[in-house]
N, C-alpha and C positions, 0 to 999 in steps of 0.2 A: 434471569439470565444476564451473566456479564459479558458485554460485548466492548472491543478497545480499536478504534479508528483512527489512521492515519490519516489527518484531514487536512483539507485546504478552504476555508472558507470562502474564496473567491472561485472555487471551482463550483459547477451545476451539477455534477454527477456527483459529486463530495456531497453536497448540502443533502441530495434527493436520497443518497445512501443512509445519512445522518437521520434526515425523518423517518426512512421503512425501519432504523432500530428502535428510534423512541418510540413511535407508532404500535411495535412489538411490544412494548415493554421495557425494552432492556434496557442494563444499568449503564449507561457507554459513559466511557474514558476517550476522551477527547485530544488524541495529539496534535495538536498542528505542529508537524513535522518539520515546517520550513524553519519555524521559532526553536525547534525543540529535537534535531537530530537526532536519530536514534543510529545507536553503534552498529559496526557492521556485523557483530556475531549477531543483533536481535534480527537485522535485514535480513540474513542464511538461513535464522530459523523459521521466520515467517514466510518466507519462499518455500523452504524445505516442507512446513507443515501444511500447507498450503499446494503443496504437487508442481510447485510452481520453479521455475529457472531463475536466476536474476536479469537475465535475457526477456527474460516474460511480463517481469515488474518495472522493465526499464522505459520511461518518457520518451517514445524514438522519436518526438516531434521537437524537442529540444534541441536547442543549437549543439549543445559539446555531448550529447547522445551521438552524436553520427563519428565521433572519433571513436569511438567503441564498437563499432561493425563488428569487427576481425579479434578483440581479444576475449581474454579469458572472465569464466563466471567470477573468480575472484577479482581479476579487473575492474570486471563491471561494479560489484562491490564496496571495493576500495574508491571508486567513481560516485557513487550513491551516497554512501560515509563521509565525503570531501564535500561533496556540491548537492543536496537533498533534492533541490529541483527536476536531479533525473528520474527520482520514486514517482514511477505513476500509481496516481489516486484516485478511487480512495480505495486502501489496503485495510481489511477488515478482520479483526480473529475476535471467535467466540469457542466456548469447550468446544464446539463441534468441529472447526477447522477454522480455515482462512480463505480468501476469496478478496481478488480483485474486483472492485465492483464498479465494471462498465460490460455492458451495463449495468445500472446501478441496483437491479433485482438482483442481480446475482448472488448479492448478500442474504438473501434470502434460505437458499441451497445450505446457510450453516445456521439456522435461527433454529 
């Protein structure tokens, strides 16, 4: 199974996500995202396949997360695309779907 992880290596739920795929097996691609921004059509589809909003994927514990209350999913977006630190992680896709994983079993549900 190939699994592809938007990862933070300073994060705990990133790292513990990162072990239950190699644990599984799987063949994982390793983005750290902060190095390595991913455009905003990839962010749309991985929320999209994923059942997910960009509302749903967004860091509301970060500071310029809170100007984003009130606007639009493509805002938020366009916000993710510019500044990556508001992608909350770790964002997980395998053939079976995608899955925010906190917590970090969650990843499991697409293994």
């Amino acid at each position: 199974m190939n699994a592809t992880i938007l990862h933070n290596p300073r994060c705990s739920k990133s790292r513990e996500a990162l072990a239950i795929l190699q644990d599984a097996g799987a063949t994982v691609t390793v983005i750290e995202y902060l190095k390595t921004p991913l455009p905003r059509d990839e962010l749309a589809r991985l929320y999209a396949k994923g059942g997910m909003s960009p509302r749903d994927g967004l860091r509301k514990a970060e500071a310029g997360a809170k100007a984003l209350k009130d606007v639009s999913h493509d805002a938020i977006l366009d916000a993710m695309a510019a500044d990556p630190i508001l992608i909350e992680r770790p964002l997980v896709e395998t053939d079976k779907g995608v899955r925010l994983g906190r917590p970090s079993e969650r990843v499991r549900e697409i293994l």
